[in-house]
KEMIFI-13862 format. One record per residue (C-alpha): residue in one letter; x negated, z, y. Coordinates in steps of 0.1 Angstrom, whole numbers, plus 5000, padded with zeros to 4 digits. Layout:
aXZY ...
***
This chain:
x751037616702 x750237226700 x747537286678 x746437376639 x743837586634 x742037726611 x739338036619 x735737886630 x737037536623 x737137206646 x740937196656 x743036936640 x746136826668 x749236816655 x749636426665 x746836356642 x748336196607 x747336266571 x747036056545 x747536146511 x747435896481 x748735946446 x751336176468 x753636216439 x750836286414 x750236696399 x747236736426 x748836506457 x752136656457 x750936996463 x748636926490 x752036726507 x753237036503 x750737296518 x750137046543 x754137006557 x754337396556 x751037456576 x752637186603 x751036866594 x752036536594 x752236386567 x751836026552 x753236016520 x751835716496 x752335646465 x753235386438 x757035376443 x759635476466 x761335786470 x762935876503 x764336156493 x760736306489 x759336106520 x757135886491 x755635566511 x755935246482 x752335116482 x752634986445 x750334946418 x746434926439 x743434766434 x740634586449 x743434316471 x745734566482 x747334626516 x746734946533 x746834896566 x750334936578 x750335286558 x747235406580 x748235306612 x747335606634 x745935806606 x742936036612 x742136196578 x742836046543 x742736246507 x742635996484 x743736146451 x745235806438 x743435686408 x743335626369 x742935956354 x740436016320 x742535936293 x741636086258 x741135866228 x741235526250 x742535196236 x742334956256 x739634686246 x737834666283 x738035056295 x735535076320 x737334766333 x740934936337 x738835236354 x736735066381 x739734806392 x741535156401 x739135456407 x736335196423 x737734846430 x740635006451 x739335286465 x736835106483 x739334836494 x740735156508 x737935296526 x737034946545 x740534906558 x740335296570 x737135236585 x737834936601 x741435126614 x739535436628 x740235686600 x737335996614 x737036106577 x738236016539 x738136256514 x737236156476 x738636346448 x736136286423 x735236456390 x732736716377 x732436476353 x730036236375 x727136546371 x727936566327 x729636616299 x728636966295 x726037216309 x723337426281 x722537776279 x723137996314 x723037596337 x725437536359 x725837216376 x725337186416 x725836946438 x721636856439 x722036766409 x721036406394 x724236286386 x725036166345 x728535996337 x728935936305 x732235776299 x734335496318 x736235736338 x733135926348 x731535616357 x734035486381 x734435796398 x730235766404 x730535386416 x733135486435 x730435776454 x728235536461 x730735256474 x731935536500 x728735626508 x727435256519 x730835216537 x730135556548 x726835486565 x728035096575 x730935226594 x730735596609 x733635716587 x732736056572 x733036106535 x733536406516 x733236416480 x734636666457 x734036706421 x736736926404 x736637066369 x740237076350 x742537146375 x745337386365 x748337466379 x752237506377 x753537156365 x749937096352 x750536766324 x747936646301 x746036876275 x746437176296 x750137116293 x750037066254 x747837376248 x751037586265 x752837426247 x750637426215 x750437826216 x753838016213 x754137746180 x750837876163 x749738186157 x746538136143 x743437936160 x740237846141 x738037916171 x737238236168 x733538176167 x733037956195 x731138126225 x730937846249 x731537906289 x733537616307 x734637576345 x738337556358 x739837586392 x743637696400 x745737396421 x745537666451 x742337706452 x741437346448 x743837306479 x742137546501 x739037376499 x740537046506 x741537146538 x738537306544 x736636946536 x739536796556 x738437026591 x735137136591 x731936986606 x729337056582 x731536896552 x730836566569 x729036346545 x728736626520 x729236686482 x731136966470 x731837116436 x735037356428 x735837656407 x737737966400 x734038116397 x735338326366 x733938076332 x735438156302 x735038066266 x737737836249 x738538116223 x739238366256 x741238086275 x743838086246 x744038456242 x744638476282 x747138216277 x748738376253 x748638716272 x750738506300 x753438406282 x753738746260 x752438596228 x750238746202 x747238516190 x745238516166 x741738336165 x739638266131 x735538266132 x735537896116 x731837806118 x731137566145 x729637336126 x732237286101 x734437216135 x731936906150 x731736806111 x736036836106 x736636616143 x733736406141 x735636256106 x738836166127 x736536006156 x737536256178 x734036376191 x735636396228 x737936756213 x734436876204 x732936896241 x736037006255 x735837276232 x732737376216 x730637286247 x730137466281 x730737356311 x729737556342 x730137486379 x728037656412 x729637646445 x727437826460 x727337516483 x730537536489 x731037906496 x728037936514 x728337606539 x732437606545 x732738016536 x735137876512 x736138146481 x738838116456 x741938316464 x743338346430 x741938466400 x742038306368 x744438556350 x746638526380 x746538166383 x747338136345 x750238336350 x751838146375 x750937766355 x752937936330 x755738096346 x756737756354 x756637716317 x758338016309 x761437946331 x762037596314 x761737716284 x764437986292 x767037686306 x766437506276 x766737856250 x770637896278 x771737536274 x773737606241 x775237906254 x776637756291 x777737416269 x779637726248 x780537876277 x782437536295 
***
């Protein structure tokens, strides 16, 4: 068969090539990944070079870079390249350091694929663009008036409405998608530390938080790229992800700890004593991450691209962590193979 296909989709051919930026990146190497097994071709492209992995050197981007060579006969683009949110910023011009990366380049991007004849380029964005967190029962949706509040979040909005003007200049589709925290095996950041964080402490003062935030497993996220990437009513569309399962912060760590077969223990420290303890060290950013709820709908996206997540958050956690578990293991076995030789 000369064809992929997926079930009451618009056919990709086979000739057709994909783009991915930020290829060697937690999100972008995966989708390389489901993409090559499913048949695809691939383009590669990220900073450096690595032909061992097929990695196209496109070097650090911004507003002036190059792209064109790199999308010679492409037809779809998932532009996951960018500078992620970065707790406890230093640098002295932030929102500056965001948009020359998650605005100035991606739209240099987007012109060059519009002017090539890329048929559609899909944004990985942030839920972040809608708030910082949601009150009571809310959820955010797509129809929602969007509300950055940080640097990062504001870049990633800029950037929206950059591809949208190109968008509408140009014929390109655009779809945008606004993850929560993504989480998968070889997850880095604060996901990462709190794995790492819980087989070392037993005890968590959270107890008596009672929030209800948003995540979505890598493979889920994935499956509804592909969806974005094939289907005709994604054109020009806004999506928003989830495992549709929210969970409080104080549950997330006890299911985390259920995963890697660790007893935890979590203390009813009043809330406010929490926002009063982080608010001292200027850390106000731990405090919505964990005190705060975050909910996501896709009902948009369920009900307009029949997407639905696969995997569950319990089983999702336990594969992020298995990956965990296994280093953890060769690390505990290094002493006794060194013994061993």
């Amino acid at each position: 068969m000369n064809y992929y296909e997926i079930p009451n989709l618009k056919i990709i051919n086979m000739n057709d090539i994909i783009a991915v930026t930020g290829a060697s990146g937690f999100i972008g190497a995966a989708i390389c990944e489901r993409l090559e097994s499913d048949g695809c071709k691939v383009r590669k492209l990220s900073r450096f070079l690595d032909s061992q992995r097929g990695l196209i050197a496109i070097g650090e981007i911004d507003g002036h870079t190059s792209f064109r060579e790199a999308l010679k006969e492409v037809s779809v683009i998932i532009h996951c390249a960018g500078r992620a949110h970065i707790m406890n910023e230093q640098s002295t011009d932030v929102l500056r350091k965001y948009r020359l990366i998650n605005v100035e380049a991606t739209l240099n991007l987007a012109r060059q694929a519009a002017e090539i004849g890329v048929k559609r380029f899909i944004f990985l964005s942030s839920i972040k663009v809608n708030g910082e967190w949601t009150k009571g029962d809310s959820a955010f949706t797509p129809q929602d008036l969007p509300d950055p509040r940080d640097p990062y979040a504001i870049s990633k909005y800029e950037a929206e409405l950059g591809l949208k003007r190109i968008s509408e200049q140009s014929g390109m589709e655009i779809v945008i998608i606004r993850p929560p925290l993504v989480y998968g095996p070889n997850v880095k950041a604060n996901f990462s530390r709190m794995i790492n964080l819980i087989p070392r402490i037993k005890f968590f003062p959270l107890g008596a938080i009672k929030n209800k935030r948003s995540y979505i497993f890598l493979d889920n996220l994935i499956d509804l790229i592909i969806l974005c990437m094939t289907h005709p009513a994604a054109a020009n569309e806004v999506f928003l992800a989830s495992d549709c399962q929210d969970i409080s912060t104080p549950d997330l760590i006890r299911s985390i700890g259920f995963a890697l077969s660790r007893s935890v223990y979590l203390i009813p420290v009043p809330v406010c004593f929490l926002r009063f303890l982080f608010s001292i060290f200027g850390r106000k950013d731990i405090i919505i991450r964990i005190c705060f709820s975050l909910r996501v709908d896709v009902t948009k996206s369920i009900e307009m691209l029949g997407w639905k997540p696969k995997v569950s958050l319990d089983e999702g956690l336990l594969k992020t962590v298995s990956i965990f578990n296994e280093s953890k293991c060769l690390v505990e076995k290094v002493p006794e193979l060194m013994n061993r030789n």
